[in-house]
N, C-alpha and C positions, 0 to 999 in steps of 0.2 A: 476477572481481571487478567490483563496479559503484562509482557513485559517485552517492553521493546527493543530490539535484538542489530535490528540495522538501522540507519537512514539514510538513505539513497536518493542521489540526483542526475541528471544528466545534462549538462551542459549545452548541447547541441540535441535536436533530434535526429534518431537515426543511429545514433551511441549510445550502445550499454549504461545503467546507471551506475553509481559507484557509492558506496558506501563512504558516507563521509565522516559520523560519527555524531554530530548536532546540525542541527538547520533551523532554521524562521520560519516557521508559517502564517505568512498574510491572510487575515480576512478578505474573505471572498476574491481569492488571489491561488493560496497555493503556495508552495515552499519555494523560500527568499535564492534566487540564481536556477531554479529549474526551469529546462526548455517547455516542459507541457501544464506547466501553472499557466492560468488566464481565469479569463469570469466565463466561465462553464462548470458544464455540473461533474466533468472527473478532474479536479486541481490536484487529488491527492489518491494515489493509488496502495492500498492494502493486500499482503497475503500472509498465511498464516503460514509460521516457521514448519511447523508438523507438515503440513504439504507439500512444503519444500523438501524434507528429510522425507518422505516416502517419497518422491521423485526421484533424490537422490540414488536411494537404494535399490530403482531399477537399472543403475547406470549413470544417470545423468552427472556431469563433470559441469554446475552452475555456481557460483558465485551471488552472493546476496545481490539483488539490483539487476540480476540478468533476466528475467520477467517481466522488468521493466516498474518493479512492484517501488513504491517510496519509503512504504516503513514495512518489515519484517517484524510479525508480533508474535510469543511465542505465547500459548495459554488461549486465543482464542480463535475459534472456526466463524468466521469472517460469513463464508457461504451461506451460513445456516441461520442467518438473521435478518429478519425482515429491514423491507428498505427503509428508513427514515430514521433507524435508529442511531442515534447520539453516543460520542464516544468525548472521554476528557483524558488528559495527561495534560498535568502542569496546568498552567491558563489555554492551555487549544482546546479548542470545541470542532468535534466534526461530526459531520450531518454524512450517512450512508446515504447514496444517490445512486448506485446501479451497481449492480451482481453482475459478473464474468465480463466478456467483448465480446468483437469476433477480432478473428484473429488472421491476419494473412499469413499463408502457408509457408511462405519464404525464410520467416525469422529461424536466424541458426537452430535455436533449439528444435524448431520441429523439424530440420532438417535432420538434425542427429539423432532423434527420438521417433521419430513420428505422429509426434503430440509435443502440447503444451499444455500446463496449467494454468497459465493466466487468466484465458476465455472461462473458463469453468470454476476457476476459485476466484482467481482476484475479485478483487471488488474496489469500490471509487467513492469519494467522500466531497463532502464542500467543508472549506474551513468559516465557523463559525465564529469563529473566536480566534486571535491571532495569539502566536506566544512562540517558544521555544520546547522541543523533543529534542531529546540527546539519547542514546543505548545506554541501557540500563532503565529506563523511566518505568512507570506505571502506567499503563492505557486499560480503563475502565469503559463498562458500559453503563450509561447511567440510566438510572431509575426508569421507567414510561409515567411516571408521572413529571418527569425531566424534559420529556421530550416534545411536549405540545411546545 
């Protein structure tokens, strides 16, 4: 179990996300006023809080949502799970659908770092199930016998 720490959108593409506090997630859509929700397979992007705090700790000056991540969860390594697995908080259901990106060189952060975390931890979901996350929730992974 984790526990979800931000929830981030961005209005326009091209701009940082922002932590907003609660958001909508549409079935097979993605979170309600985000620029990079649509019917594809990354509608919702995941990284795991600990990632972010060792980041931090070599320097990095980021702000939740600057990875471009939508929910920050703190308690699970996202990386380390096979793809298809199913996650619930509240009534959302999300389907894992791809580990890391690629990444173009130009975004601030690898400007200022010379890396990013995104490509290599994020990871990207489909919303199965529509509902409401807010910080503070509960985001489980559920069962494999859950996930056929």
């Amino acid at each position: 179990m984790g526990t979800v720490l931000a929830v981030c959108v961005s209005r326009e593409k091209g701009t940082q996300k922002e932590n907003i506090g609660t958001a909508v997630f549409l079935e097979d859509w993605g979170i309600q006023g985000d620029a990079h929700a649509g019917k594809w397979h990354r509608q919702v992007s995941l990284l795991s809080h600990e990632k972010i705090e060792a980041f931090r700790a070599r320097g990095a000056e980021v702000a939740d949502g600057a990875f471009g991540e939508n929910l920050v969860v703190a308690g699970i390594d996202f990386r380390s799970l096979p793809l298809g697995t199913r996650f619930q908080c509240n009534d959302v259901v999300l389907k894992l659908t791809q580990i890391g990106k690629e990444c173009h060189n130009g975004c601030a952060i690898y400007q200022a770092m010379g890396e990013c975390i995104m490509p290599r931890e994020g990871v990207f979901a489909q919303v199965l199930h529509g509902g409401t996350i807010s910080v503070g929730d509960t985001l489980r992974i559920l069962p494999d016998e859950a996930q056929a």
